[in-house]
Backbone bond lengths (Angstrom), bond angles and torsions (degrees), N, CA, C in turn:
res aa  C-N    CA-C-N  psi(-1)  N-CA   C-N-CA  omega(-1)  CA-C   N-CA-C  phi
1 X - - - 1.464 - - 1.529 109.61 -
2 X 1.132 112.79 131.60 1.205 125.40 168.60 1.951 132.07 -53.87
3 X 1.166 124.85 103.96 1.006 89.67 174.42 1.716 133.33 -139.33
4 X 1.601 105.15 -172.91 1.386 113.62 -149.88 2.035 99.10 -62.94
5 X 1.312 98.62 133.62 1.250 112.66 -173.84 1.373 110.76 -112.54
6 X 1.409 138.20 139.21 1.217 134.87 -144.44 1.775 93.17 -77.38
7 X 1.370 124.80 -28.33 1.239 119.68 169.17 1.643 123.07 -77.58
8 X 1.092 143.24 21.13 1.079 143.58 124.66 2.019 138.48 -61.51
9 X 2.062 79.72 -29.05 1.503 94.52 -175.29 1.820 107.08 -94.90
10 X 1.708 113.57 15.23 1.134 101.21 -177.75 1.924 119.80 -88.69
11 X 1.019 140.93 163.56 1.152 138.32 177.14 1.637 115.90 -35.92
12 X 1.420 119.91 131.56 1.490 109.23 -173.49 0.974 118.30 -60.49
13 X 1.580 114.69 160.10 1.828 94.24 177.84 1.650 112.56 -91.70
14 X 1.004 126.34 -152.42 1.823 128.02 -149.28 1.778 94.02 -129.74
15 X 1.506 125.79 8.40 1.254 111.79 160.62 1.439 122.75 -171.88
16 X 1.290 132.29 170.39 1.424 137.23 -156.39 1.719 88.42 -73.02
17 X 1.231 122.48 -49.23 1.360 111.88 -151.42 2.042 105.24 -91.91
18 X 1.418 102.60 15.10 1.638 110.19 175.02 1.689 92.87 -88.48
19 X 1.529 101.37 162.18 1.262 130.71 -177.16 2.109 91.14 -74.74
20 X 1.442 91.35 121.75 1.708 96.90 150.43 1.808 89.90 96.18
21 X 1.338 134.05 -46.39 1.308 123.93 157.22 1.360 120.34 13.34
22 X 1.461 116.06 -70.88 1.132 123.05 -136.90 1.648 111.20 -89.08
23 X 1.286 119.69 -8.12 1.176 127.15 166.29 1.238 104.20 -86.12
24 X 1.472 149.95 -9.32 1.012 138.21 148.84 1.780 123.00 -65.67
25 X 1.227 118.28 -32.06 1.335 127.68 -179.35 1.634 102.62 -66.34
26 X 1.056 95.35 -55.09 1.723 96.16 -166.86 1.354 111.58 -85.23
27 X 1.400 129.70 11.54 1.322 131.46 152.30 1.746 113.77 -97.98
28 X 1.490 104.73 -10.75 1.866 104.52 151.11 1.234 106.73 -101.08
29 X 1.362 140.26 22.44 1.400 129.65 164.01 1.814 83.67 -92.93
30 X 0.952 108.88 -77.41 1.824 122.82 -167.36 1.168 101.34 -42.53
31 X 1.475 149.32 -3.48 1.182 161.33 173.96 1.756 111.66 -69.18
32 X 1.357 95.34 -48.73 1.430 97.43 -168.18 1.225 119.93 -99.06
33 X 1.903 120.95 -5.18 1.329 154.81 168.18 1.531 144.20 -171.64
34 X 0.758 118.69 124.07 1.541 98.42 173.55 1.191 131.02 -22.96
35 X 1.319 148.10 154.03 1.493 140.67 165.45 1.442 126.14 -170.19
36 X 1.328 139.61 135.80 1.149 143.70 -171.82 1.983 100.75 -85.68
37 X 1.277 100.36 157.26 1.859 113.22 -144.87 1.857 75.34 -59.36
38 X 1.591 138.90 -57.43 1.323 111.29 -157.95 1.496 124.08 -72.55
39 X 1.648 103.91 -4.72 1.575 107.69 170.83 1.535 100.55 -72.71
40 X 1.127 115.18 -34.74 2.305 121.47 -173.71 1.582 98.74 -66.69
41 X 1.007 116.24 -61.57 1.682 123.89 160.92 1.359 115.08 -30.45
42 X 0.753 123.58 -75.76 1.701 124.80 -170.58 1.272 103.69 -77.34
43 X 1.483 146.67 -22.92 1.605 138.93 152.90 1.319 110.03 -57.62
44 X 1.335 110.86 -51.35 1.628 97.56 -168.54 2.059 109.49 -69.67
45 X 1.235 107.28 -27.74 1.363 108.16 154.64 1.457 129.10 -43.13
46 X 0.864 89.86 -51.50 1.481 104.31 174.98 1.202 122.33 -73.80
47 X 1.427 114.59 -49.92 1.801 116.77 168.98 1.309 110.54 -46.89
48 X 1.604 122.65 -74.28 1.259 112.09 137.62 1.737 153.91 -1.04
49 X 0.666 100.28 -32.18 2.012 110.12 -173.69 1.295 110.66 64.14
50 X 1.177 110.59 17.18 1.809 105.05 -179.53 1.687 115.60 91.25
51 X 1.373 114.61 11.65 1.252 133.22 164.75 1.194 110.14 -83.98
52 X 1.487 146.83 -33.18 1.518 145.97 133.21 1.281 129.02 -116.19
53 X 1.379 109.37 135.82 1.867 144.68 -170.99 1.278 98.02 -95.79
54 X 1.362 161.60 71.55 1.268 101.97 156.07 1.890 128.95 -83.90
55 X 1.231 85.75 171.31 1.861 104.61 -157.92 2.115 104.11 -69.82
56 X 0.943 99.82 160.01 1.895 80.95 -170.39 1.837 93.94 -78.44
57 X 1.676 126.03 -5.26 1.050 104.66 161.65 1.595 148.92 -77.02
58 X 1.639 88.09 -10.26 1.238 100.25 151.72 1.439 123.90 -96.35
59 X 1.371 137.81 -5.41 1.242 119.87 -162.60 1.682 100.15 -100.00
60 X 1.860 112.65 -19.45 1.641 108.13 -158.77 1.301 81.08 -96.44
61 X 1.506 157.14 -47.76 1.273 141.54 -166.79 1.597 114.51 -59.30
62 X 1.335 111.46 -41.32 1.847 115.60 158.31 1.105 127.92 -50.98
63 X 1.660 117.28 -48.74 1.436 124.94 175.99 1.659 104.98 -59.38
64 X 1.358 131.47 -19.30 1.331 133.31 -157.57 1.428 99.79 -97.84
65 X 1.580 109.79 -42.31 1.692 114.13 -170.96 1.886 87.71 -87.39
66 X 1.207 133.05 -22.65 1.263 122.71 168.71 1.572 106.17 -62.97
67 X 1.203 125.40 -49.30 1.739 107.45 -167.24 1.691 89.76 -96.25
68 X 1.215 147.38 45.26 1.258 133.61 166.02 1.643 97.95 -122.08
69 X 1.043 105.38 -18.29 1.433 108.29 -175.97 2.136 104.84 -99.35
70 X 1.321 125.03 3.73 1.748 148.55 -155.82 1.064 99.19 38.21
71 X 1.579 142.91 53.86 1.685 136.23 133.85 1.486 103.32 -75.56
72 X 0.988 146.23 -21.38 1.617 130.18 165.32 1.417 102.07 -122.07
73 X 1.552 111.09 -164.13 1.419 130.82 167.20 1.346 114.75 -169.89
74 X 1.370 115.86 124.43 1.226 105.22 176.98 2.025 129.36 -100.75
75 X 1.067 100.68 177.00 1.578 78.00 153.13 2.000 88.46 -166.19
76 X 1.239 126.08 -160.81 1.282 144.65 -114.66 1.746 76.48 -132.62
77 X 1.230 123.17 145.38 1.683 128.61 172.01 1.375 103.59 -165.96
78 X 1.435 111.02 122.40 1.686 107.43 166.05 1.976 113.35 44.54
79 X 0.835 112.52 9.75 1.603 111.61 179.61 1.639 110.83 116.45
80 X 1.398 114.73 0.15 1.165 112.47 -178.24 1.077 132.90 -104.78
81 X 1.867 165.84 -110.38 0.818 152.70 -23.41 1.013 133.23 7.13
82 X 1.452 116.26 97.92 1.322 114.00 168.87 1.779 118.96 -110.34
83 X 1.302 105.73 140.57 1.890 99.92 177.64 1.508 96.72 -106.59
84 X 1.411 100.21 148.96 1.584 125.37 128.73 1.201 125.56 -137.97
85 X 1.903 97.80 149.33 1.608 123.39 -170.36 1.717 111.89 -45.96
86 X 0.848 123.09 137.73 1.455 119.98 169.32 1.562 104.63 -96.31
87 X 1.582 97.19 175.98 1.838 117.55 -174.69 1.501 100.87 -58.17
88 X 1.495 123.88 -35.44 1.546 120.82 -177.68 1.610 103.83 -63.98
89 X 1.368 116.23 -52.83 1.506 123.46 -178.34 1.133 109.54 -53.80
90 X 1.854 132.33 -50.02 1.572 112.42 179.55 1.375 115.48 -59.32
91 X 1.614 113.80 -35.88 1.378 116.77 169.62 1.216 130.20 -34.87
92 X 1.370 110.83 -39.18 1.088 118.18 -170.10 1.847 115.52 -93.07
93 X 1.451 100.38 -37.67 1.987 109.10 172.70 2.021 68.87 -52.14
94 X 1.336 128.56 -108.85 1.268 150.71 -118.45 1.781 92.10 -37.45
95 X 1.506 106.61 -37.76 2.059 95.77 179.88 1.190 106.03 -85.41
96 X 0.866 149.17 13.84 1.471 149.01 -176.90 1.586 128.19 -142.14
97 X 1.641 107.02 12.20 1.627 137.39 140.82 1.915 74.22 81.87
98 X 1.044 90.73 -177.11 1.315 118.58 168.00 1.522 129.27 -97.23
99 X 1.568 108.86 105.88 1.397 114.60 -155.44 1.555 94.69 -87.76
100 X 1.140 111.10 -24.30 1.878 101.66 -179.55 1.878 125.63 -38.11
101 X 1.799 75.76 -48.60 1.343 111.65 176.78 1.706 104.67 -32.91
102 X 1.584 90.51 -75.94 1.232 98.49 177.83 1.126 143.40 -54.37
103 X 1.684 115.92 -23.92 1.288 126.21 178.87 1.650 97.03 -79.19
104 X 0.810 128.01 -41.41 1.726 120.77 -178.86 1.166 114.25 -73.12
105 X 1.289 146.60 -20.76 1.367 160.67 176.14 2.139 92.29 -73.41
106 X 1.119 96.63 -58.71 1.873 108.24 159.15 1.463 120.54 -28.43
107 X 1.416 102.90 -62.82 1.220 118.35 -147.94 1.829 102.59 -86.51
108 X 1.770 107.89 -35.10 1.519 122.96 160.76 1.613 119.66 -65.81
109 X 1.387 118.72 19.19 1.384 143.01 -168.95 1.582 90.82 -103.05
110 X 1.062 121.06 -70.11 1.914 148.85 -143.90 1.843 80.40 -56.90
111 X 1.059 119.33 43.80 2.093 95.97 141.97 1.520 96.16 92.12
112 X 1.346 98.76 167.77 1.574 105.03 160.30 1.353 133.03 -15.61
113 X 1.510 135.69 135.72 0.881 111.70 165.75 1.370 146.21 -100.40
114 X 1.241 112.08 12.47 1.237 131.16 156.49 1.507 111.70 -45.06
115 X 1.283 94.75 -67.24 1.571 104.87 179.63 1.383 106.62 -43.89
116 X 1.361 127.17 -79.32 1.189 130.52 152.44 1.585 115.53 25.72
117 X 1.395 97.14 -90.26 1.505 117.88 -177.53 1.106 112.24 -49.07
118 X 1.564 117.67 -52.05 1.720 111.41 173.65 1.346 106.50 -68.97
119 X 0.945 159.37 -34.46 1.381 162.37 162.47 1.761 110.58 -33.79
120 X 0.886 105.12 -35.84 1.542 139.80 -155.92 1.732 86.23 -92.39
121 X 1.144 110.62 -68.89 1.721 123.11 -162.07 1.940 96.75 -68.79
122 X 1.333 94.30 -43.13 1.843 107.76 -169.96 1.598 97.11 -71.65
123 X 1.366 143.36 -0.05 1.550 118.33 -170.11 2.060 86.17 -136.08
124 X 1.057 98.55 -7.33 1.227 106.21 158.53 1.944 128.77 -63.27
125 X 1.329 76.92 -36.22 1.442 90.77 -178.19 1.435 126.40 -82.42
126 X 1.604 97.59 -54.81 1.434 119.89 152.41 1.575 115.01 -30.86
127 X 1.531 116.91 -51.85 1.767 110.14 157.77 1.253 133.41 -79.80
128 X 1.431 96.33 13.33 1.877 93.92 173.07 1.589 78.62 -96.82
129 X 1.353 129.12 -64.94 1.272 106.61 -173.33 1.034 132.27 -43.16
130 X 1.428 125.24 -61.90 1.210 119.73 154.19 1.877 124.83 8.54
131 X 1.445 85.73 -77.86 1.852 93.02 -164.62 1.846 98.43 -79.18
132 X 1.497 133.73 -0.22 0.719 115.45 176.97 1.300 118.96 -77.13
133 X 1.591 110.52 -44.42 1.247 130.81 164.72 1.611 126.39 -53.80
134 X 1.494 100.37 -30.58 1.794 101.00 172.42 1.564 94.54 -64.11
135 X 1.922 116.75 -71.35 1.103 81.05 -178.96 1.628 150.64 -143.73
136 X 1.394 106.91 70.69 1.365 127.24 151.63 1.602 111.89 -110.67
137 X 0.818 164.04 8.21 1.636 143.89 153.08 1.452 106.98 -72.79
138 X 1.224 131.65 -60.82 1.633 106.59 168.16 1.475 129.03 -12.65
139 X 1.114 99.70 -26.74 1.490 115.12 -161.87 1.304 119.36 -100.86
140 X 1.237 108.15 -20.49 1.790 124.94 171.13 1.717 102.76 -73.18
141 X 1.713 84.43 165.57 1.863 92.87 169.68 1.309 108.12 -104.59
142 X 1.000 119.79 173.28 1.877 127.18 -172.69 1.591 116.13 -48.70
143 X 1.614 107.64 -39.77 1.434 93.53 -159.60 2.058 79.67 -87.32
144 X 1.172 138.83 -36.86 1.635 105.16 -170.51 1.483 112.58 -62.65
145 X 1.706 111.09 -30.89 1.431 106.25 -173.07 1.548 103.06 -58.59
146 X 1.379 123.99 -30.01 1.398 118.98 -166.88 1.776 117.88 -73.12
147 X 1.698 90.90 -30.18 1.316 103.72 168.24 1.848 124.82 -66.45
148 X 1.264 110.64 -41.10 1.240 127.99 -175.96 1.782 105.02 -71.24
149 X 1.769 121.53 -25.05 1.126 123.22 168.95 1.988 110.70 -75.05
150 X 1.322 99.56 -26.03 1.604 101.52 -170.17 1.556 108.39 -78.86
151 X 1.376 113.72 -35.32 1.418 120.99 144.64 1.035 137.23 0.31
152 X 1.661 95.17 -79.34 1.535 134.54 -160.35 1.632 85.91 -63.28
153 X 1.777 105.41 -65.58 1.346 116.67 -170.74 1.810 106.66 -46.79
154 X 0.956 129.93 -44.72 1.164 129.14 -167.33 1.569 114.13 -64.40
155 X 1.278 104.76 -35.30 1.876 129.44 174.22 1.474 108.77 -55.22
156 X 1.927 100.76 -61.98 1.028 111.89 -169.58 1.970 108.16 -49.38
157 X 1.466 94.19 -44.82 1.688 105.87 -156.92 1.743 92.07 -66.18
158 X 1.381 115.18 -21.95 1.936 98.89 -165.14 1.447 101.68 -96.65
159 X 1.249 108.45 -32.83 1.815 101.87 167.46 1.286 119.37 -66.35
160 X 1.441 124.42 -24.69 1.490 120.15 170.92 1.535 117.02 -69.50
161 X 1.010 97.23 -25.88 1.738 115.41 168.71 1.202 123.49 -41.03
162 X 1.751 95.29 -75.56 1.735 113.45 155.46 1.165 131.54 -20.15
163 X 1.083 99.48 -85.39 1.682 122.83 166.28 2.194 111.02 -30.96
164 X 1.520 113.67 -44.35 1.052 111.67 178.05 1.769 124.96 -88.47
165 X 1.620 100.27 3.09 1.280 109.88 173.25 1.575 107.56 -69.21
Protein backbone atom coordinates (compact mmCIF):
# COMPACT_ATOMS: atom_id res chain seq x y z
CA UNK A 1 0.00 0.00 0.00
CA UNK A 2 0.97 3.14 -0.85
CA UNK A 3 1.46 5.71 1.41
CA UNK A 4 0.32 9.26 2.33
CA UNK A 5 3.44 11.42 2.20
CA UNK A 6 3.47 14.72 3.87
CA UNK A 7 3.92 16.14 0.25
CA UNK A 8 0.76 15.14 -1.11
CA UNK A 9 -0.97 16.76 2.03
CA UNK A 10 0.61 20.16 1.16
CA UNK A 11 -1.60 23.09 -0.20
CA UNK A 12 -2.44 22.64 -4.00
CA UNK A 13 -0.45 24.37 -6.22
CA UNK A 14 -1.98 27.45 -8.43
CA UNK A 15 -1.50 25.69 -11.94
CA UNK A 16 -1.78 22.84 -14.53
CA UNK A 17 1.80 23.15 -15.55
CA UNK A 18 3.23 23.07 -11.52
CA UNK A 19 4.59 19.84 -10.19
CA UNK A 20 1.77 17.68 -8.24
CA UNK A 21 -1.34 19.67 -9.95
CA UNK A 22 -2.43 17.03 -11.71
CA UNK A 23 -3.75 14.73 -9.16
CA UNK A 24 -5.87 17.38 -8.21
CA UNK A 25 -7.50 17.81 -11.72
CA UNK A 26 -8.31 14.33 -12.21
CA UNK A 27 -9.86 13.86 -8.88
CA UNK A 28 -12.40 16.87 -10.21
CA UNK A 29 -12.70 15.04 -13.41
CA UNK A 30 -13.68 11.64 -11.34
CA UNK A 31 -15.87 13.87 -9.30
CA UNK A 32 -18.46 14.37 -11.73
CA UNK A 33 -18.20 10.58 -13.18
CA UNK A 34 -16.45 7.76 -13.56
CA UNK A 35 -13.95 7.60 -16.44
CA UNK A 36 -11.22 5.66 -18.07
CA UNK A 37 -7.59 7.81 -18.26
CA UNK A 38 -8.61 8.85 -22.22
CA UNK A 39 -12.10 10.08 -21.12
CA UNK A 40 -9.72 12.33 -18.06
CA UNK A 41 -7.55 13.34 -21.05
CA UNK A 42 -9.88 14.71 -23.33
CA UNK A 43 -11.98 16.58 -20.31
CA UNK A 44 -9.19 18.16 -18.95
CA UNK A 45 -8.55 19.33 -22.63
CA UNK A 46 -11.44 20.55 -22.83
CA UNK A 47 -11.81 22.22 -19.39
CA UNK A 48 -8.86 23.75 -20.49
CA UNK A 49 -9.44 24.90 -24.24
CA UNK A 50 -6.52 23.08 -25.39
CA UNK A 51 -4.10 25.07 -23.23
CA UNK A 52 -3.44 21.65 -21.29
CA UNK A 53 -2.95 17.88 -22.66
CA UNK A 54 -1.84 15.86 -20.35
CA UNK A 55 0.12 12.84 -21.96
CA UNK A 56 -1.41 9.26 -20.79
CA UNK A 57 2.13 9.17 -19.14
CA UNK A 58 1.22 11.35 -16.88
CA UNK A 59 -2.34 10.71 -16.34
CA UNK A 60 -2.06 6.46 -15.83
CA UNK A 61 0.93 6.69 -13.31
CA UNK A 62 -1.39 9.29 -11.13
CA UNK A 63 -4.49 7.34 -11.55
CA UNK A 64 -2.30 4.36 -10.02
CA UNK A 65 -0.67 6.44 -7.04
CA UNK A 66 -4.41 7.86 -6.84
CA UNK A 67 -6.07 4.36 -6.12
CA UNK A 68 -2.92 3.09 -4.10
CA UNK A 69 -3.21 5.75 -1.82
CA UNK A 70 -7.95 4.96 -1.82
CA UNK A 71 -8.71 8.45 -3.66
CA UNK A 72 -10.01 6.36 -6.63
CA UNK A 73 -10.78 2.71 -7.46
CA UNK A 74 -10.82 1.07 -10.32
CA UNK A 75 -12.14 -1.96 -11.78
CA UNK A 76 -12.20 -3.65 -15.43
CA UNK A 77 -15.35 -2.42 -18.02
CA UNK A 78 -15.87 -3.52 -21.58
CA UNK A 79 -11.94 -3.62 -22.12
CA UNK A 80 -11.19 -0.77 -20.04
CA UNK A 81 -10.23 0.48 -16.75
CA UNK A 82 -12.30 2.61 -15.50
CA UNK A 83 -11.83 4.74 -11.96
CA UNK A 84 -13.99 6.39 -9.60
CA UNK A 85 -13.11 8.85 -6.73
CA UNK A 86 -14.03 7.43 -3.46
CA UNK A 87 -15.59 9.20 -0.08
CA UNK A 88 -11.73 9.66 1.04
CA UNK A 89 -11.03 11.48 -2.42
CA UNK A 90 -14.08 13.97 -2.16
CA UNK A 91 -12.73 14.48 1.29
CA UNK A 92 -9.93 15.40 0.25
CA UNK A 93 -10.93 17.92 -3.24
CA UNK A 94 -13.48 19.46 -0.29
CA UNK A 95 -10.00 20.39 2.17
CA UNK A 96 -8.05 21.52 -0.42
CA UNK A 97 -10.86 23.96 -2.21
CA UNK A 98 -11.00 23.60 -5.68
CA UNK A 99 -7.80 24.07 -7.57
CA UNK A 100 -9.48 24.04 -11.08
CA UNK A 101 -11.03 27.06 -9.96
CA UNK A 102 -7.92 28.43 -9.52
CA UNK A 103 -6.08 27.37 -12.40
CA UNK A 104 -8.66 29.12 -14.71
CA UNK A 105 -8.90 32.26 -12.74
CA UNK A 106 -4.74 31.76 -13.72
CA UNK A 107 -5.14 31.09 -16.97
CA UNK A 108 -7.88 34.42 -17.43
CA UNK A 109 -4.65 36.31 -16.12
CA UNK A 110 -2.40 35.45 -19.51
CA UNK A 111 -2.94 39.07 -21.39
CA UNK A 112 -5.34 40.13 -23.83
CA UNK A 113 -7.91 38.31 -24.81
CA UNK A 114 -7.76 38.10 -28.15
CA UNK A 115 -4.60 36.57 -27.81
CA UNK A 116 -6.11 34.30 -25.53
CA UNK A 117 -8.56 33.02 -27.99
CA UNK A 118 -5.99 32.39 -30.62
CA UNK A 119 -3.93 30.67 -28.17
CA UNK A 120 -6.93 28.75 -27.36
CA UNK A 121 -7.74 28.00 -31.26
CA UNK A 122 -3.62 27.50 -31.90
CA UNK A 123 -3.11 24.52 -29.14
CA UNK A 124 -6.27 23.24 -30.27
CA UNK A 125 -4.89 22.40 -33.33
CA UNK A 126 -1.64 21.30 -32.24
CA UNK A 127 -4.06 18.38 -30.57
CA UNK A 128 -5.82 17.60 -33.55
CA UNK A 129 -2.43 17.00 -34.81
CA UNK A 130 -1.29 15.47 -32.23
CA UNK A 131 -3.94 12.54 -32.25
CA UNK A 132 -3.72 12.47 -35.91
CA UNK A 133 -0.28 11.50 -35.90
CA UNK A 134 -0.64 9.09 -32.78
CA UNK A 135 -2.97 7.50 -34.82
CA UNK A 136 -2.28 7.20 -38.47
CA UNK A 137 1.62 7.23 -38.89
CA UNK A 138 2.00 3.71 -37.67
CA UNK A 139 0.33 3.11 -40.59
CA UNK A 140 2.44 4.88 -43.20
CA UNK A 141 5.61 3.47 -45.00
CA UNK A 142 9.06 5.01 -44.36
CA UNK A 143 9.46 7.33 -47.13
CA UNK A 144 5.77 9.32 -46.19
CA UNK A 145 6.61 9.01 -42.49
CA UNK A 146 9.93 10.68 -43.48
CA UNK A 147 8.07 13.18 -45.39
CA UNK A 148 5.50 14.03 -42.72
CA UNK A 149 8.79 14.48 -40.27
CA UNK A 150 10.33 17.08 -42.94
CA UNK A 151 7.09 18.87 -42.57
CA UNK A 152 7.07 18.93 -39.05
CA UNK A 153 10.76 20.27 -39.51
CA UNK A 154 9.73 22.86 -41.87
CA UNK A 155 6.75 24.10 -39.30
CA UNK A 156 8.98 23.80 -36.59
CA UNK A 157 11.77 26.11 -38.49
CA UNK A 158 8.89 29.00 -39.58
CA UNK A 159 7.32 29.27 -36.18
CA UNK A 160 10.69 29.65 -34.61
CA UNK A 161 11.06 32.43 -36.94
CA UNK A 162 8.00 34.13 -35.65
CA UNK A 163 8.64 33.94 -32.36
CA UNK A 164 12.29 35.61 -33.17
CA UNK A 165 10.78 38.51 -35.06
Amino acid sequence: MFHKHNFFMRPPPMGPFQRGAIKYLILECLKDKPSYGYEIIKELEERFMGLYVPSPGTIYPTLQMLEEMGFVTSKEQDGKRVFTITDEGKRFLEEHGRVEERIQDRLRDWGDPQVREEMMRTMHEIGRLADLLRSEARKVDLPKLEKIRKILLQAYSEIENIFKE
